[in-house]
N, C-alpha and C positions, 0 to 999 in steps of 0.2 A: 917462727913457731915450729916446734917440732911435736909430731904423731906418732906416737911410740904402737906399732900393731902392721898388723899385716895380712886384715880382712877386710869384707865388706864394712863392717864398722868404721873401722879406719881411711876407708875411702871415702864414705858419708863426711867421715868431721875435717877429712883435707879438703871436699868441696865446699864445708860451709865455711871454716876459716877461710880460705882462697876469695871467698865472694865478699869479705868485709870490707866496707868503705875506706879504713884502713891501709888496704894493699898490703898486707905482709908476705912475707917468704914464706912457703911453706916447707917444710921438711920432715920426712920420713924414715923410721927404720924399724923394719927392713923395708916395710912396703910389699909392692906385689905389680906383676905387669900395669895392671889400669891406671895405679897410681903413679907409679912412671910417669905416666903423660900428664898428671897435674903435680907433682913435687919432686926435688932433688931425691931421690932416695939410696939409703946406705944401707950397709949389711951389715948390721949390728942387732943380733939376737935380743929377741924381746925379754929373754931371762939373764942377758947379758950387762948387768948392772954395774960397775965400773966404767965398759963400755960403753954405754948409753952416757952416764956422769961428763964422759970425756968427748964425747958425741959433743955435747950442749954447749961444754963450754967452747972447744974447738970451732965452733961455729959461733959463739957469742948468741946463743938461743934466749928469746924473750918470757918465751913462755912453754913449759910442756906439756902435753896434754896424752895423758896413758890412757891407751884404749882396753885392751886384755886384762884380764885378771891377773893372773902370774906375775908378772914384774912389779902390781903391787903387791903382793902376798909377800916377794922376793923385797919388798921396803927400796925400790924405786924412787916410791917418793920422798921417803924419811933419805935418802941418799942426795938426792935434789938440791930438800931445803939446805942441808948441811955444808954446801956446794953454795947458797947463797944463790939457786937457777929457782924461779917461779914454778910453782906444778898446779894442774888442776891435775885430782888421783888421790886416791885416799893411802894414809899412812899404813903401816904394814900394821897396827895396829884397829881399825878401821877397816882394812881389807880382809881381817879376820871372820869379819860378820855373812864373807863369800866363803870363807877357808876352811869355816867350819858351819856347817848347819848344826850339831849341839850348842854349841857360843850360842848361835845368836837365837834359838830356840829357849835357851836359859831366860835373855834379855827377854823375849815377849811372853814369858813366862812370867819372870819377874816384876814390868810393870803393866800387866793387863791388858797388853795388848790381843786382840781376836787373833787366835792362830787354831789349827786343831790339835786334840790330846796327843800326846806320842813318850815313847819312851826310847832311852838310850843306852847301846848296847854294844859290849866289845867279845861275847861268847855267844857261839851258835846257839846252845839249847835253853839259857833265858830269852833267849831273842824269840826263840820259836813258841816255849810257853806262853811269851804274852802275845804274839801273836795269835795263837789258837783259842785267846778270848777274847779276839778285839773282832767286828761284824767284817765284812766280805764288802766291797772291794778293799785290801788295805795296801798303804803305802810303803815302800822298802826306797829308803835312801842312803847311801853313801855318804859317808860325814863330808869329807875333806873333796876334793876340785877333782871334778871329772870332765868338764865340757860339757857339758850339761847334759850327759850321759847316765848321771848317776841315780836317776830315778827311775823306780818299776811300780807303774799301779800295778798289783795284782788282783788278778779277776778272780785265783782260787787259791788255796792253801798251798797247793802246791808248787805252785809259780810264786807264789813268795816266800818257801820254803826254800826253792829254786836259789832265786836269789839272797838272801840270807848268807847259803851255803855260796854263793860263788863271792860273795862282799868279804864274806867275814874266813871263809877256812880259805880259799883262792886268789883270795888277793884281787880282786880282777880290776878295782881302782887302786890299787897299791895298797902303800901301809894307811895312807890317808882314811881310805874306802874300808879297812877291817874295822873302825867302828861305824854303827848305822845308826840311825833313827827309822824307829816303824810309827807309823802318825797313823791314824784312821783319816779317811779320805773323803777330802771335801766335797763336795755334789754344787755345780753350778756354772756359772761362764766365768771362764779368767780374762784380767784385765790385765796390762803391764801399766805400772805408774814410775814416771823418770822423774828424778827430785833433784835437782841442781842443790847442793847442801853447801856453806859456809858456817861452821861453826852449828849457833842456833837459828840462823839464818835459811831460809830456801826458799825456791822459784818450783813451780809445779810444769813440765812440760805437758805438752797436748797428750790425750790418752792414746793408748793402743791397744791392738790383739795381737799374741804373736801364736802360730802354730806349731804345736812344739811336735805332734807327730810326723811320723814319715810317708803315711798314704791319706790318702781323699777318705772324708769320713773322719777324721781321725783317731785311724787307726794306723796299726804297726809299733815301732819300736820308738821310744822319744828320741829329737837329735837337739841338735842346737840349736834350729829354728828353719822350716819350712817356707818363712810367710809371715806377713803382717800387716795391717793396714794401723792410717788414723783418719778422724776420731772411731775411737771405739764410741756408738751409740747409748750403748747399753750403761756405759756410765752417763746419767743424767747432770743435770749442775746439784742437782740437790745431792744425789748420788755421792757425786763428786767432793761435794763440803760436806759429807758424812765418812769418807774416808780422809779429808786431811783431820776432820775433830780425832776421829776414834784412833786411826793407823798412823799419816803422814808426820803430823805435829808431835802424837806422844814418844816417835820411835827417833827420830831428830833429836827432840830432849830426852831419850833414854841414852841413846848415842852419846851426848855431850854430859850425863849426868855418873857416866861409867870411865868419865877421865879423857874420854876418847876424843880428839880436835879432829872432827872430819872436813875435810874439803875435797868434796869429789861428787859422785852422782850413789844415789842413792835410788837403787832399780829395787824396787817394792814387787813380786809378783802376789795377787792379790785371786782367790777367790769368790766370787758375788754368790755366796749361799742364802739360802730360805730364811735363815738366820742372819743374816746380815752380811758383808765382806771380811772377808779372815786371811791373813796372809798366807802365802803359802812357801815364800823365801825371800831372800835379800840380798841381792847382787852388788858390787862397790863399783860397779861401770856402767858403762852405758850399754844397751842391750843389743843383743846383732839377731833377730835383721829390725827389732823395733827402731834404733836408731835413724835406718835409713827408710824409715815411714815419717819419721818423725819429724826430724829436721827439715826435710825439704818443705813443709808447713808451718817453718819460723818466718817471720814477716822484718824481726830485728835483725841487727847486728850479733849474730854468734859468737864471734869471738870477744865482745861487748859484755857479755855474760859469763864469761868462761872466766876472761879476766878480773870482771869483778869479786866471784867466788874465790878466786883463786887469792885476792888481794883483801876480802874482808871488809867488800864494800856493796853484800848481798843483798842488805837490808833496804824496803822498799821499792826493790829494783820491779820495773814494767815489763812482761813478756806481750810481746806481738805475734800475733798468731795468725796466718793469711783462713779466709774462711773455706778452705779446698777439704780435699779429701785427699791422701795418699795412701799406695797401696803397692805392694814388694814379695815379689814372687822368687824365692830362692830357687836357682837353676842348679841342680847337685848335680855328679857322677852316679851314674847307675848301682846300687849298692849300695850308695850311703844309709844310714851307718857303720853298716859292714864292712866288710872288704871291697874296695870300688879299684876301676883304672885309674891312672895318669899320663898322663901325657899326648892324651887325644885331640885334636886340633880345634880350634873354635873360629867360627866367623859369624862376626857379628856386624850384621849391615852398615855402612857409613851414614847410613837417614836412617833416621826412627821416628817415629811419630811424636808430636807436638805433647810435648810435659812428661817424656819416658827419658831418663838416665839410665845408665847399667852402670851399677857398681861393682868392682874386681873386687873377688873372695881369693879364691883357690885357681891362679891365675900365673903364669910365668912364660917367660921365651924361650925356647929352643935353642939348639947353637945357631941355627938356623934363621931363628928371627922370629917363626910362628909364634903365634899365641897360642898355647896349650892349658890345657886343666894341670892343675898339684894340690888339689884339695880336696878332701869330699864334695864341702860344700864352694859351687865354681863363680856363681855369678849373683847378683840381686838386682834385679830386674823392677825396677821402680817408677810410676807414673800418678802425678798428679794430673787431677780434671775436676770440673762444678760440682761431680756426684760421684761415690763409690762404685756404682754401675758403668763407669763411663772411665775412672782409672782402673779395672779389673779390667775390662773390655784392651785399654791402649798397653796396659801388660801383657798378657798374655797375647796379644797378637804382637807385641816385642817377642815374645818369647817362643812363638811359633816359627820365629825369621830367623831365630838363632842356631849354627848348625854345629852340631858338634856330635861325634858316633855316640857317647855316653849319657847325652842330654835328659834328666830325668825332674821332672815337679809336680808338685801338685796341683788342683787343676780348678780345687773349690777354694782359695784364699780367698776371706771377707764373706764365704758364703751364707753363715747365718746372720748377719749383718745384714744381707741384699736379700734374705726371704723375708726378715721385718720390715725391710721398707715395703 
């Protein structure tokens, strides 16, 4: 097997391949310190597609499994199948639905799916006109792939005027980012939904929350994710068969009905408003740090699953789900999202408490040998326990032990989750 990525994400899906009954090999690229010490890892750029092609076959690879977005948007996997190497990862035409928020804004437009109103824009000053009659807080997004950087609630006109002007005359997510979408802004708790997809085919994994701010409260700047726990509560079962009828099911068969052969994961973020759940994007991978809440709460064979999706044998398939709680405390560099250090040293205890992993993000060696930070985001700090109270509690006293000069988190992950209970 090879894991195309070189984050926490990436480390989650080489632990849960690694643990199938199976026994496969695993292998990485590029990988990252932590992952070192569970797979072969190579240095082969995740935008490096040729590379990667000769990667798979050079090794006789059974299966590939792309974790980042990029190298599908770069048609990774459309390079794969043509190569005759197995992929789970959506096609570069499929990966579009990450690549561009108008694409797939169009699609839930088109068949009904609940999203909110927006419009789309490639000049400042229609952008701003419809902004100045759309209600307060509104949303300012970035068309094209930013790390999930590319979105601004704006609390006032001017902070969305703000941005506007830095998207569209500044470039500041490239050429991608000069068109936007300005949506009016959902009010409610977000959910993440991970949708294992084959065709018209798919498996629902366990829910999540992820915290997409940078301070406690969530507040500050959005990043790529702070924090996550599973289950999310707040999605009930009823809940839950109210977004496969209305979102999960219809967007699958809009997906398949637009030409498009997806095999890959299909990350739904989802709003629960007053009015019901409305999407609020749609991701072609698996989520970072959902992911590493997620998986360690599968009870099956993972790579049992991946394979089938990837082979077109999704149909009917059983997911096993242990009845725990997981919860994943992302440990950043000081700064994140901004300008942060690197290279600062990390020591991470050899014991940790009963059901706590660390999975390597932003993670590499020295000439030296230390282990240092090379990321924003450095570590995901993840523990399964009986109760949500009880894996917050064995995280974050993982995360107290961890020493590093930079060391910076949030301190309430799963917190409105633990004031309902």
């Amino acid at each position: 097997m090879l894991v195309v990525g070189a984050g926490g994400r990436e480390h989650a899906l080489v632990r849960a391949l690694a643990a199938s009954p199976s026994r496969p090999k695993v292998l990485c690229a590029p990988g990252n310190a932590g992952i070192a010490a569970d797979a072969a890892c190579f240095t082969v750029k995740v935008d490096d597609v040729p590379g990667l092609v000769a990667l798979a076959r050079r090794e006789s690879v059974g299966l590939v499994i792309v974790g980042p977005e990029v190298p599908l948007v770069l048609g990774l996997a459309d390079s794969l199948a043509e190569a005759g190497i197995p992929v789970y990862g959506a096609c570069a035409a499929g990966a579009r639905l990450e690549a561009s928020k108008t694409f797939t804004k169009g699609i839930l437009f088109k068949y009904g799916i609940p999203t909110a109103a927006a419009g789309l824009f490639t000049e400042t000053e229609p952008a701003l006109d419809y902004m100045r009659k759309r209600p307060l807080p509104i949303v300012v997004k970035a068309d094209g792939l930013a790390a999930g950087k590319g979105v601004v609630v704006a609390a006032t006109r001017a902070e969305a005027e703000a941005a506007v002007r830095e998207m569209i005359d500044e470039g500041k997510f490239g050429n991608g980012g000069r068109s936007v979408l300005i949506e009016d802004c959902l009010v409610g708790e977000e959910t993440s939904i991970l949708v294992v997809v084959s065709g018209r085919d798919y498996v629902i994994l366990p829910t999540s929350q992820d915290h997409k701010r940078v301070g406690d409260g969530d507040t500050g700047p959005n990043t790529g994710g702070m924090g996550a726990y599973s289950p999310a509560e707040v999605v009930t079962p009823a809940l839950l068969a109210e977004i496969e009828s209305l979102i999960v099911k219809p967007s699958v068969d809009a997906i398949a009905a637009e030409g498009i052969a997806f095999c890959g994961t299909l990350f739904i973020g989802i709003m629960l408003t007053a009015d019901g759940p409305k999407v609020l994007e749609f991701n072609t991978r698996f989520g970072d740090p959902e992911t590493q809440a997620v998986l360690p709460r599968l009870a099956g064979d993972f790579l049992d699953l991946l394979w089938a999706a990837a082979n077109a044998r999704l149909k009917g398939y059983r997911l096993e789900v242990l009845p725990n709680y997981a919860l994943c405390v992302v440990v950043s560099a000081a700064g994140y999202p901004g300008p942060y250090p690197s290279g600062d040293a990390i020591d991470i205890p050899a014991a940790l408490a009963e059901g706590v992993v660390v999975f390597h993000a932003g993670t590499a060696r020295d000439a030296s040998g230390r282990l240092v930070t090379s990321g924003g985001r450095v570590l995901g700090v993840t523990a399964t326990a009986p109760s949500l109270a009880q894996a917050a509690s064995r995280a974050y006293c993982a995360c107290e032990s961890i020493r590093c000069a930079s060391k910076y988190y949030r301190r309430d992950i799963g917190a409105r989750q633990l004031r309902r209970q």
